[in-house]
DRENVO-944716 format. One line per 4 residues: number of its first residue (from 1); their letters; for each residue x, y, z of C-alpha. Coordinates in Angstrom, 3 decimals, m for minus. Layout:
REM DRENVO-944716
NUM	a	X Y Z | ...
REM end
This chain:
REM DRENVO-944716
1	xxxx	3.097 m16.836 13.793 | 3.795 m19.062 10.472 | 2.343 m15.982 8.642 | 4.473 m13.575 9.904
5	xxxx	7.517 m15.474 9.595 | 6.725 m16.285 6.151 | 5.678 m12.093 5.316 | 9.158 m11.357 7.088
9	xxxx	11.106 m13.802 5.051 | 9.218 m12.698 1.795 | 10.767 m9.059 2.635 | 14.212 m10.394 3.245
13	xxxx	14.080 m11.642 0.025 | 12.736 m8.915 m1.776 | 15.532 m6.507 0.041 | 17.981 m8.796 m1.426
17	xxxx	16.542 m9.255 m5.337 | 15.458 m5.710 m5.023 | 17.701 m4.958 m8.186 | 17.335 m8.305 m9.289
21	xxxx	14.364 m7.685 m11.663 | 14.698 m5.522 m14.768 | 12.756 m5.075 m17.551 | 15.224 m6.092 m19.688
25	xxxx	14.967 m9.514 m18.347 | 11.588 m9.548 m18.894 | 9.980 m6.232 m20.790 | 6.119 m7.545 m19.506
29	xxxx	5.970 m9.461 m15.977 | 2.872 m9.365 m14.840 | 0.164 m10.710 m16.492 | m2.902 m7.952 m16.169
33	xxxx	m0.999 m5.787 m18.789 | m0.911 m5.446 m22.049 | 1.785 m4.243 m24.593 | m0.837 m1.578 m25.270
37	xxxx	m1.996 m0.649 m21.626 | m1.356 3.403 m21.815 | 0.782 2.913 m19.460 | 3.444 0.843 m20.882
41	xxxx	5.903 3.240 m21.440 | 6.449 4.346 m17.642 | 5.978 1.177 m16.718 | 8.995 m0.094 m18.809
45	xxxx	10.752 3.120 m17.141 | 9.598 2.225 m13.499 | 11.299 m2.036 m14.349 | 14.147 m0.712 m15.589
49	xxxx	15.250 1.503 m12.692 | 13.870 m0.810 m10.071 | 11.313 1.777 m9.010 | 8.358 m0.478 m8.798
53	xxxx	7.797 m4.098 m8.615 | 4.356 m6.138 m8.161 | 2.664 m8.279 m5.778 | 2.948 m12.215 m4.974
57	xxxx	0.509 m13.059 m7.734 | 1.998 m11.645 m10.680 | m0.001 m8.822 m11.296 | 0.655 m4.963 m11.230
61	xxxx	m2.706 m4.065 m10.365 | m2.419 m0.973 m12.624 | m5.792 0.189 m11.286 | m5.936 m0.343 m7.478
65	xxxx	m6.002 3.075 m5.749 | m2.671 3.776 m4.331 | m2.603 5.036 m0.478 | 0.096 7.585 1.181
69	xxxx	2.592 5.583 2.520 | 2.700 4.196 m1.055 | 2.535 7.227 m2.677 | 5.816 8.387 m0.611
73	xxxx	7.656 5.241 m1.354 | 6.832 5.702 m5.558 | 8.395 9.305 m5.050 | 11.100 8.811 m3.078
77	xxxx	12.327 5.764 m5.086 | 12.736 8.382 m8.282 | 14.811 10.860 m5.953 | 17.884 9.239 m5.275
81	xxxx	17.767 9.365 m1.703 | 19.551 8.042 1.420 | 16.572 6.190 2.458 | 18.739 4.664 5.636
85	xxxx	19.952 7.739 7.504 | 16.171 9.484 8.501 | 15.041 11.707 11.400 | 11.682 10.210 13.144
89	xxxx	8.983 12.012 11.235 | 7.218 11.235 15.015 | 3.727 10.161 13.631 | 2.009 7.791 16.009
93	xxxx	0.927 5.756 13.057 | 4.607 5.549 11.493 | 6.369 2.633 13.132 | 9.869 1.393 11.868
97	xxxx	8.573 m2.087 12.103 | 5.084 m4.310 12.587 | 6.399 m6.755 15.039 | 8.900 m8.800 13.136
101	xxxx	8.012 m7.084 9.743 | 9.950 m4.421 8.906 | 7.847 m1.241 7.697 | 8.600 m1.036 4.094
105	xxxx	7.756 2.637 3.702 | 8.909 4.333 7.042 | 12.458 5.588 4.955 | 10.413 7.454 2.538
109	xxxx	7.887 8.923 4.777 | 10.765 9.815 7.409 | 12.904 11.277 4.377 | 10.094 13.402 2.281
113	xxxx	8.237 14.330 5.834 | 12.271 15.924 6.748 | 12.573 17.835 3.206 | 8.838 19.441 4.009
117	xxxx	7.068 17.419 0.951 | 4.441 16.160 3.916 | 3.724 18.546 6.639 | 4.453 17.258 9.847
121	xxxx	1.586 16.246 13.063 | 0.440 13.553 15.090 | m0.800 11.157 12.337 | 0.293 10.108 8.711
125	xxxx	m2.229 7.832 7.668 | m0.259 5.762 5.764 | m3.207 3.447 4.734 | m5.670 6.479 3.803
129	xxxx	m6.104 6.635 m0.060 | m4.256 9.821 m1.307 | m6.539 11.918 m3.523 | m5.136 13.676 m7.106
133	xxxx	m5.482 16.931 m4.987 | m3.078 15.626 m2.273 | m0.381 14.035 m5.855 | m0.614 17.228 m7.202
137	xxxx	0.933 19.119 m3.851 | 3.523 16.072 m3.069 | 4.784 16.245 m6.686 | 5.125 20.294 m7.034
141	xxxx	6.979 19.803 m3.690 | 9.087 17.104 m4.345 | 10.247 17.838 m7.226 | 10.360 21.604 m6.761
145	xxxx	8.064 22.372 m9.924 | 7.531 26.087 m11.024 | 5.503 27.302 m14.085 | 5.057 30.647 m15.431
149	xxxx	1.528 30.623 m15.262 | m1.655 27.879 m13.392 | m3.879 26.047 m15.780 | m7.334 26.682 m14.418
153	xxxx	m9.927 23.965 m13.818 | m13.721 24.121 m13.479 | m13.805 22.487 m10.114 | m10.841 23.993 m8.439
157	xxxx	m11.776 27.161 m6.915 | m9.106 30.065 m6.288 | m9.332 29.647 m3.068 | m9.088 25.940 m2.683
161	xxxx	m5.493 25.312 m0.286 | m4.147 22.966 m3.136 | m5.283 25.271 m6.236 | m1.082 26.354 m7.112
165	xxxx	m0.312 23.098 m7.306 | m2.793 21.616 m9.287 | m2.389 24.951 m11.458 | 1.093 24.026 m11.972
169	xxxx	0.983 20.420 m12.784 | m1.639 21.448 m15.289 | 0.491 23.822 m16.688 | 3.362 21.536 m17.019
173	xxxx	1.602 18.515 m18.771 | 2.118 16.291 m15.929 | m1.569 16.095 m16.074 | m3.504 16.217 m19.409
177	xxxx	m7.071 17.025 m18.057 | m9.560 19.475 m19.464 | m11.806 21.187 m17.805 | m12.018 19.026 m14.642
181	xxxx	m9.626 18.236 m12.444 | m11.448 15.755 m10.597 | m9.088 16.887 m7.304 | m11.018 14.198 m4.790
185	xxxx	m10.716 10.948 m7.324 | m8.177 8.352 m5.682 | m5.196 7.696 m7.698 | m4.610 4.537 m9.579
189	xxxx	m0.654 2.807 m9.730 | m1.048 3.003 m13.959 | m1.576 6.721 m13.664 | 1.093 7.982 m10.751
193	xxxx	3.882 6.265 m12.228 | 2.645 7.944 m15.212 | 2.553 11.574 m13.800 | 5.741 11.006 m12.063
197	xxxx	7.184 9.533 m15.418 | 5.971 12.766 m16.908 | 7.491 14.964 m14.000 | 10.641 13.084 m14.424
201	xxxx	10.901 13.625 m17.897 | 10.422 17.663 m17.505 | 13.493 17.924 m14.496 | 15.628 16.524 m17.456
205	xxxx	14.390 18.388 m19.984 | 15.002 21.764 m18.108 | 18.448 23.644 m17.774 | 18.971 22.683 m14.140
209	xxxx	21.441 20.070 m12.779 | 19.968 18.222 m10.825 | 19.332 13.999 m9.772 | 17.324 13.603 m12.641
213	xxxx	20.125 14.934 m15.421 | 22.135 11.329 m14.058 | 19.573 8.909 m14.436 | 21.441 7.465 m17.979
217	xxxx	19.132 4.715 m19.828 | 16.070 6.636 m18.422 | 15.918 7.724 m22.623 | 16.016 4.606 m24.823
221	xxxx	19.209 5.742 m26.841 | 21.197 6.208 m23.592 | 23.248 3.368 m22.474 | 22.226 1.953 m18.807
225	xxxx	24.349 m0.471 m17.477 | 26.832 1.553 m15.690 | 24.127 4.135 m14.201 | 21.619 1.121 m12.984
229	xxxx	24.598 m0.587 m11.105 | 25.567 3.025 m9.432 | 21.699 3.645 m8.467 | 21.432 m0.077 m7.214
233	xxxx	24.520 0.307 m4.658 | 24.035 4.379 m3.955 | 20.363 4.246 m2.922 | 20.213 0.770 m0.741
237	xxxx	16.604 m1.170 m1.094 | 15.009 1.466 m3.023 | 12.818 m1.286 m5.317 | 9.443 m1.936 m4.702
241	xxxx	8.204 m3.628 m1.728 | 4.611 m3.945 m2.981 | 4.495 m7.773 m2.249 | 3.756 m7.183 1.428
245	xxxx	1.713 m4.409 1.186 | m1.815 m5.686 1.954 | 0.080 m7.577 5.209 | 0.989 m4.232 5.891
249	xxxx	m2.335 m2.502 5.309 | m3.748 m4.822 8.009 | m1.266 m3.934 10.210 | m1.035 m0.253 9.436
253	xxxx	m5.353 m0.371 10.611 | m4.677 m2.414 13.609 | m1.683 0.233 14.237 | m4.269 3.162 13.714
257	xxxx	m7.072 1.599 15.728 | m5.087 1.037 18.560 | m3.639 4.496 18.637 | m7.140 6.328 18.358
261	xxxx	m8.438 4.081 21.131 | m6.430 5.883 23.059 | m6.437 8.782 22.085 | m10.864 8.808 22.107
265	xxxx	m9.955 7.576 25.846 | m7.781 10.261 26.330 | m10.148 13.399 24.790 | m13.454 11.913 27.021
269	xxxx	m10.868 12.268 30.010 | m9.898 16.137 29.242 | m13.505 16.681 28.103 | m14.914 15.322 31.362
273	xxxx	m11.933 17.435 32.849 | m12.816 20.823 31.216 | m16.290 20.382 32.222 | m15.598 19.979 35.649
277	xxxx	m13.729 23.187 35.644 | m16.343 25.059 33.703 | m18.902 24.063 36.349 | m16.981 25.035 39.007
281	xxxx	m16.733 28.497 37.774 | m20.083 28.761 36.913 | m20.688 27.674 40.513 | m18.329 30.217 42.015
285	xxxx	m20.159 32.927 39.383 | m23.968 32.160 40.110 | m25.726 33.168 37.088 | m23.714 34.490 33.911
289	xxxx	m26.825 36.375 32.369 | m27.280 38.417 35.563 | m23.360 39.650 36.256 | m23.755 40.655 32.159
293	xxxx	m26.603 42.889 32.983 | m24.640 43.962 36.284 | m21.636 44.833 33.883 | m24.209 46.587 31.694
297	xxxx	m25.697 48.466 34.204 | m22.323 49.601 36.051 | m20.821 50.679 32.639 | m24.072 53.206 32.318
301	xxxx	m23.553 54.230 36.255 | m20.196 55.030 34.823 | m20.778 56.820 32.060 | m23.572 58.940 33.889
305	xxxx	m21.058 60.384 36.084 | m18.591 60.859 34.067 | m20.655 63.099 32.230 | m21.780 64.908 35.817
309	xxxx	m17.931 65.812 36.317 | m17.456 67.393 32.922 | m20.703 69.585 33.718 | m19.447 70.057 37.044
313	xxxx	m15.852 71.013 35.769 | m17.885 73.136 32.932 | m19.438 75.693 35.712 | m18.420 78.660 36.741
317	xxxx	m17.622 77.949 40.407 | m16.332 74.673 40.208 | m17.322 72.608 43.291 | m13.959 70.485 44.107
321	xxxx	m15.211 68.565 47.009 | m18.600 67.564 44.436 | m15.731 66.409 41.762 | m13.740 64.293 44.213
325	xxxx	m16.883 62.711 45.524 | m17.595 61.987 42.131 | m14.147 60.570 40.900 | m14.740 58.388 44.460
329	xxxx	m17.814 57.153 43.313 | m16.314 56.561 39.762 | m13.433 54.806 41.055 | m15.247 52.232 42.879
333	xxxx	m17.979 51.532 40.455 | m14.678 50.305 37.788 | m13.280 48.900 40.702 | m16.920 46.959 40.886
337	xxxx	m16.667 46.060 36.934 | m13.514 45.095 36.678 | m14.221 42.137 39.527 | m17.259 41.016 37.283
341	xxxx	m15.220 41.467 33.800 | m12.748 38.867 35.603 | m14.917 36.486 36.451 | m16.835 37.047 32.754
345	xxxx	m12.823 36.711 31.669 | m12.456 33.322 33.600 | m16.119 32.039 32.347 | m15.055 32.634 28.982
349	xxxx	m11.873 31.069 28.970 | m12.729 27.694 30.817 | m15.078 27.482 27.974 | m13.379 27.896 25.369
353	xxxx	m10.725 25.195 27.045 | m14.091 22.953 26.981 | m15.361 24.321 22.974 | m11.730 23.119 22.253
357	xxxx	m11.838 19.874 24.152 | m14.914 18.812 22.644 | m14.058 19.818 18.828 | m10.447 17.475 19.574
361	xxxx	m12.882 14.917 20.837 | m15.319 15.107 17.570 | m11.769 15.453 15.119 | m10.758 12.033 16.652
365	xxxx	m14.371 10.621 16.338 | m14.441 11.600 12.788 | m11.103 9.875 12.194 | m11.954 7.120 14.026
369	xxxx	m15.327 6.406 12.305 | m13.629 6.524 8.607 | m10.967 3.693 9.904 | m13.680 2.089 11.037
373	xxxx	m15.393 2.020 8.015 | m12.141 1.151 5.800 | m11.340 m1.842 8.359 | m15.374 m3.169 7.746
377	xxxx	m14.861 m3.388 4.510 | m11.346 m4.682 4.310 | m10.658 m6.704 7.032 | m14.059 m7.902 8.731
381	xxxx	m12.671 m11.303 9.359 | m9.169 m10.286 10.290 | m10.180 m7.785 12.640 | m13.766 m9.159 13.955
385	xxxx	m12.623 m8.569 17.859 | m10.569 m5.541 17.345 | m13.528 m3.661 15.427 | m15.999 m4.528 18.342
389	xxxx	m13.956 m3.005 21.009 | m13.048 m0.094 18.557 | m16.772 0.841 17.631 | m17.865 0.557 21.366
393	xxxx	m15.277 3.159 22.087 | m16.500 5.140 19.306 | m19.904 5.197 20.770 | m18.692 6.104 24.845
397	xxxx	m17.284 8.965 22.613 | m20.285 9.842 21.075 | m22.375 9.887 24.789 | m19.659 11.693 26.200
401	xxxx	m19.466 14.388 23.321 | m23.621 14.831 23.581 | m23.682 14.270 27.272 | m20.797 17.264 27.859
405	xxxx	m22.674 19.589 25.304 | m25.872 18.878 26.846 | m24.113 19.621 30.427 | m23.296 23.042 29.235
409	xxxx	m26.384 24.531 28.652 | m24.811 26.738 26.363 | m26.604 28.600 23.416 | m23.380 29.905 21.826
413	xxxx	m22.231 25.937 21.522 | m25.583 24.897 19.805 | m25.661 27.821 17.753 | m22.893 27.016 16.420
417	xxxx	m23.651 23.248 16.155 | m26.863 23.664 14.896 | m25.633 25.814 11.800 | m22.578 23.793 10.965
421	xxxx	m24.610 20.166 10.810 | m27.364 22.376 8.463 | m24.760 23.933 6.260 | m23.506 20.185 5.907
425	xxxx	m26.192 18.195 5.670 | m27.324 20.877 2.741 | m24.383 20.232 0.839 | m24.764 16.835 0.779
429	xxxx	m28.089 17.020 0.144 | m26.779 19.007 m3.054 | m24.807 16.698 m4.638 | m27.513 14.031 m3.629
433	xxxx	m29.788 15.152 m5.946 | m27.259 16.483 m8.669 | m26.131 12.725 m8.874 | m30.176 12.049 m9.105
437	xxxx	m30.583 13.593 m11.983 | m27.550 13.013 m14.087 | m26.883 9.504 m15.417 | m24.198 8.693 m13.330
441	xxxx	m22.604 4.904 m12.464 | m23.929 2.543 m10.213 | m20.638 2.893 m7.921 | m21.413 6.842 m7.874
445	xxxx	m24.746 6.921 m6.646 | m23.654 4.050 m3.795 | m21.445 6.316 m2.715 | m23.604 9.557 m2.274
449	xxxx	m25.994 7.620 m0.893 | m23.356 6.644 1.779 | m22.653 10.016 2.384 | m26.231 11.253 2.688
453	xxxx	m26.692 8.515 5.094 | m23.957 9.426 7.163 | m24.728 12.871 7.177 | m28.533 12.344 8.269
457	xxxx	m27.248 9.984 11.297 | m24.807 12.936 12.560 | m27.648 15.969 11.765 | m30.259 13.724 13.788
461	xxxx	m27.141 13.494 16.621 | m26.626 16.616 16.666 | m30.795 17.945 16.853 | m31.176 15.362 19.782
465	xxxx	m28.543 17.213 21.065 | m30.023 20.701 20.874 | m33.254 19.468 22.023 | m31.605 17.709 25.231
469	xxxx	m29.793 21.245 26.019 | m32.941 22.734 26.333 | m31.770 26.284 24.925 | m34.170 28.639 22.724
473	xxxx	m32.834 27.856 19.308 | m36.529 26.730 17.814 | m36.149 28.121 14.504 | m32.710 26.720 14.027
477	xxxx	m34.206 23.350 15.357 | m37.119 23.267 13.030 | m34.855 24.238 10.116 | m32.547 21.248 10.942
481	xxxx	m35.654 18.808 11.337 | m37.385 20.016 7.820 | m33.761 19.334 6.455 | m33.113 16.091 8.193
485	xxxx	m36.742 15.211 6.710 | m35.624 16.417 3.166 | m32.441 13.600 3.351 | m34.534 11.222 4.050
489	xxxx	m36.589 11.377 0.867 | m33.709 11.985 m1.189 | m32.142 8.746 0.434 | m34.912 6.740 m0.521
493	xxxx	m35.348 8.131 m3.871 | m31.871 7.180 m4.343 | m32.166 3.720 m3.372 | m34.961 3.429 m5.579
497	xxxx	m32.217 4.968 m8.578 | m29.706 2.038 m7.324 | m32.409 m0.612 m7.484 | m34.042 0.503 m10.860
501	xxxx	m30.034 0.470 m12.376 | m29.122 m2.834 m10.381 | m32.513 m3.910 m12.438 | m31.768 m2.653 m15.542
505	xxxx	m27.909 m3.574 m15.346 | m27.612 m5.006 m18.868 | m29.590 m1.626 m20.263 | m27.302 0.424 m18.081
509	xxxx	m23.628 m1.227 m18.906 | m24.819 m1.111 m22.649 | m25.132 2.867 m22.371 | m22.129 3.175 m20.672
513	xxxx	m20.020 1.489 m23.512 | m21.960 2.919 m26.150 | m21.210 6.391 m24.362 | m17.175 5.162 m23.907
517	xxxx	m16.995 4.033 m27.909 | m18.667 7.234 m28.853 | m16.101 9.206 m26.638 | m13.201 7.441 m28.077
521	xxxx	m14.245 7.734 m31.719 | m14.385 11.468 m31.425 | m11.061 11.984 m29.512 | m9.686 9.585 m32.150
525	xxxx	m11.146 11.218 m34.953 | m10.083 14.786 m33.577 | m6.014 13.821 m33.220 | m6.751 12.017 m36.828
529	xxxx	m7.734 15.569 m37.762 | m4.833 17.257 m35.947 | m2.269 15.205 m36.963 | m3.350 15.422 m40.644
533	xxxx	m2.970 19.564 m40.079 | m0.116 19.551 m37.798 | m2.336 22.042 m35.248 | m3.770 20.980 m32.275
537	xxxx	m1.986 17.687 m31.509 | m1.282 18.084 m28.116 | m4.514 18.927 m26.889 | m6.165 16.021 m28.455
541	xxxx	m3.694 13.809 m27.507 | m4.658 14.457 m24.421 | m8.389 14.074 m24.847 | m7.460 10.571 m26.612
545	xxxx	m5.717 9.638 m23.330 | m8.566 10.905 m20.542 | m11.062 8.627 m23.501 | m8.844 5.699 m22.735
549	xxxx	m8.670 6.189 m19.425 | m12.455 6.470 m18.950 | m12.874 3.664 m21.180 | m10.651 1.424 m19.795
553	xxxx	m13.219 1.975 m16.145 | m16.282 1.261 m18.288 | m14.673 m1.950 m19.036 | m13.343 m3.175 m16.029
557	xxxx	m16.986 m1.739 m14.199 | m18.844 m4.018 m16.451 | m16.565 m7.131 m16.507 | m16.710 m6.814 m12.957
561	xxxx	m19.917 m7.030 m12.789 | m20.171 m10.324 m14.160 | m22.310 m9.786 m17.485 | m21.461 m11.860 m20.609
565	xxxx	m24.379 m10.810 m23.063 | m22.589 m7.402 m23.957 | m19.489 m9.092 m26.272 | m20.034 m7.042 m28.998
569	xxxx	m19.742 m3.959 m27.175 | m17.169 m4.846 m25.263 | m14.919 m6.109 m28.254 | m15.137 m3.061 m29.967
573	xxxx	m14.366 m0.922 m27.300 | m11.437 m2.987 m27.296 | m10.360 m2.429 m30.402 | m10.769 1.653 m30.059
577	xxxx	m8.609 1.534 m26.923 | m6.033 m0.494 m28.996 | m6.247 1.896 m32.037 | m6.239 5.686 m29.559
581	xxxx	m2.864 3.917 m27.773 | m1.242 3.025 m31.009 | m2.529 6.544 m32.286 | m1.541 8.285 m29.457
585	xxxx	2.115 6.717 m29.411 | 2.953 7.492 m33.294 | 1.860 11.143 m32.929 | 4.217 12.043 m30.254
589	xxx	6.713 13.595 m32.610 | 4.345 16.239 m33.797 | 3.824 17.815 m30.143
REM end
């Protein structure tokens, strides 16, 4: 209870000084930045208009991946909006308030989720990372972003749902990538209040009125005062609230755990329901494979005398009393069909109530099992109880799911099963062995191998499965063994990759800033060039920025990792990153 009390009090303090801190007051509060950080610039921005604050420690944690529900509050901060006066969004994961804590984000999510920026359904998931992908759509929405053509990337597809927008943030400048898009990356703080910065600066830069035109001081030659004072008493607590956000996290999983308890309680109940139901008909039916061949046969009985009326109707001394015996005959065998099509009818849609059942059931498992994961890693300690219960009803799910499926005796559902889990499983086993064979980091080939893993453990689920239902699908079977048998050895030849790097770590961190100084000198060397001809500077501005950025994750990779024999390196990669920012800045007149 002292915890709370003291979380709730720290956000009735931070509602009060939400406009107390400016950057005026003090141009560089936190102490993980640097004058140089790329970043700087929004970041001043962001201080000056309240729109972001830090955490209790007095850092800005420029790097931490940012989730949705912070996401939402970033944007809506920059919108000028009544953050007060919302409609329930109605997610189940979207509470005004965590017992006595007051939910920090709910006005944002409740006020973008009513303008359409997030679509609207039964969950938010607040504390799920958002992806580029996912910024790209929330910041063509939000701020109503057009362009007259899409900027294409390598690994966005035409027909990928979130292609337009990532076109038209390319197209833009609010993102400076070439090539790749990277659209499944997370999303650092340094780089969305960079994007939105960017976004920001093109609403005033266009010739419509709008918000953005009032926001005086947001240009350095503007004066302020006047327009910081309106925005502090128009907008209520818009400043940040990020000092309470990893109370919140914990209570946002606790929030989400507790709501798909339920709800896995809830799908074994209608699962357990539908099957019922299906069995009954099937009881009531007898068996489905003989009333098809009954419904085949009466269809030819049908057809055959059709045909003998229009011979009989063809002759030349029609027999009347032959064609009404006929029609009789016709009549009753449709009569006959059309009682079997019913019951086929009813078969087919009990099942499909079940099909649908069980895929709700294995959506909420699949959910379930990633906040799982996310509260093992993050909370362990916190949540030691809580995550006991929650797997255990995680795994009823999973025996229920199998147990229905293997119930139904159904080829169609294993068919369909079988191929899915194969066509999965083989593209992970894909990008398995891409990562294999291209020198990728440490952190990269963890996480494939984490996905390969998890992908074997649901393929061998779903064979056992098949082979429990007993239905002819051999071939399909043997396919997803040989596959299943395939992961395996590219699991263990990845572990082997991890072990050999973790081995080799000083070898390994040494490439990787060798590679990041060798990317940096050429980006810097290229603007050099461009600003020296006056062609080209925008372009390789932007390649000096992605070079920073990518540098700037070599460096914190291998300080994290806790080596100390690799100063030299490390110093002048320093010293590159200094010189592409200060580079970088100076050329943004020739754009």
């Amino acid at each position: 209870m002292k915890f709370k009390k003291k979380i709730a009090a720290s956000i009735a303090a931070c509602l009060i000084a939400a406009g107390a801190m400016s950057a005026s007051a003090n141009e560089f509060p936190f102490k993980d930045i640097k004058a140089d950080d790329f970043y700087i610039e929004p970041l001043k921005k962001f201080l000056k208009f309240d729109y972001v604050k830090g955490f209790d420690d007095n850092t800005f944690r420029p790097y931490q991946n940012v989730n949705r529900a912070q996401a939402a509050s970033f944007v809506a901060r920059t919108m000028g909006l009544d953050l007060e006066n919302v409609k329930d969004p109605g997610f189940k994961d979207v509470p005004k308030q965590y017992g006595d804590v007051p939910n920090p984000h709910y006005g944002a999510i409740a006020k973008l989720t009513e303008l359409g920026v997030f679509d609207k359904g039964k969950y938010f998931k607040p504390g799920e990372e958002i992806t580029r992908a996912e910024m790209a759509k929330i910041l063509v929405k939000a701020y109503e972003l057009e362009a007259p053509t899409l900027k294409r990337f390598s690994d966005v597809p035409e027909n990928d749902e979130n292609y337009s927008y990532i076109g038209t943030i390319g197209s833009l400048g609010i993102t400076v990538n070439e090539g790749l898009f990277k659209p499944n990356d997370g999303v650092g703080r340094a780089h969305l209040i960079t994007f939105i910065a960017r976004t920001i600066d093109l609403k005033r830069s266009d010739d419509k009125e709008d918000y953005w035109d009032t926001l005086k001081g947001w240009d350095d030659n503007e004066d302020s005062n006047e327009n910081n004072e309106e925005n502090n008493n128009d907008n209520g607590n818009q400043g940040g609230n990020e000092q309470v956000d990893d109370y919140i996290q914990l209570e946002v999983l606790k929030k989400e755990i507790e709501f798909h308890i339920t709800d896995l309680r809830d799908a074994r109940k209608e699962v357990d329901k539908q099957l019922e139901k299906l069995n009954e008909v099937k009881k009531d039916i007898g068996d489905i494979e003989e009333i098809e061949e009954e419904i085949e046969y009466l269809q030819k009985q049908i057809d055959k005398k059709k045909s003998e009326k229009e011979k009989e109707e063809k002759r030349k001394e029609v027999d009347k009393q032959k064609i009404r015996d006929i029609e009789r005959k016709i009549d009753e065998l449709e009569d006959e069909l059309e009682d079997l099509e019913d019951l086929i009818d009813e078969y087919e849609v009990q099942k499909n109530k079940l099909s649908q059942a069980l895929k709700n059931l294995d959506s909420i498992m699949n959910n379930a099992e990633k906040i799982l994961q996310t509260a093992k890693e993050k909370y362990q300690k916190e949540l030691d109880q809580t995550i006991i219960t929650f797997a255990y009803e995680i795994n009823r799910a999973k025996r229920d799911h199998a147990s229905a499926y293997a119930k139904t005796f159904d080829k169609d559902y294993y068919e369909e099963l079988g191929k899915k889990t194969k066509k999965d499983l083989e593209k992970v086993i894909d990008k398995g062995k891409k990562v294999l064979k291209s020198n990728v980091s440490l952190n990269e080939l963890k996480s494939k191998l984490i996905d390969l893993n998890e992908a074997i453990m649901k393929a061998e689920d779903a064979y056992d499965s098949m082979k429990d239902a007993g239905v002819d699908l051999k071939t399909l079977e043997n396919e997803l063994k040989d596959l299943i048998k395939t992961a395996r050895s590219l699991s263990n030849d990845i572990e082997k990759e991890i072990d050999k790097k973790e081995d080799n770590r000083e070898d390994y961190f040494k490439a990787e800033l060798k590679d990041a100084i060798d990317e940096l000198e050429d980006a810097i060397k290229e603007l050099e060039r461009a600003v020296k001809d006056k062609k080209g500077v925008t372009k390789a501005r932007g390649n000096v920025s992605d070079a920073i950025e990518d540098a700037e994750k070599v460096l914190k990779n291998y300080r994290d990792s806790g080596l100390k024999s690799l100063q030299k390196y490390e110093d002048q990669l320093k010293d590159l990153i200094k010189k592409g920012n200060d580079l970088f800045k100076s050329s943004k007149e020739l754009q």
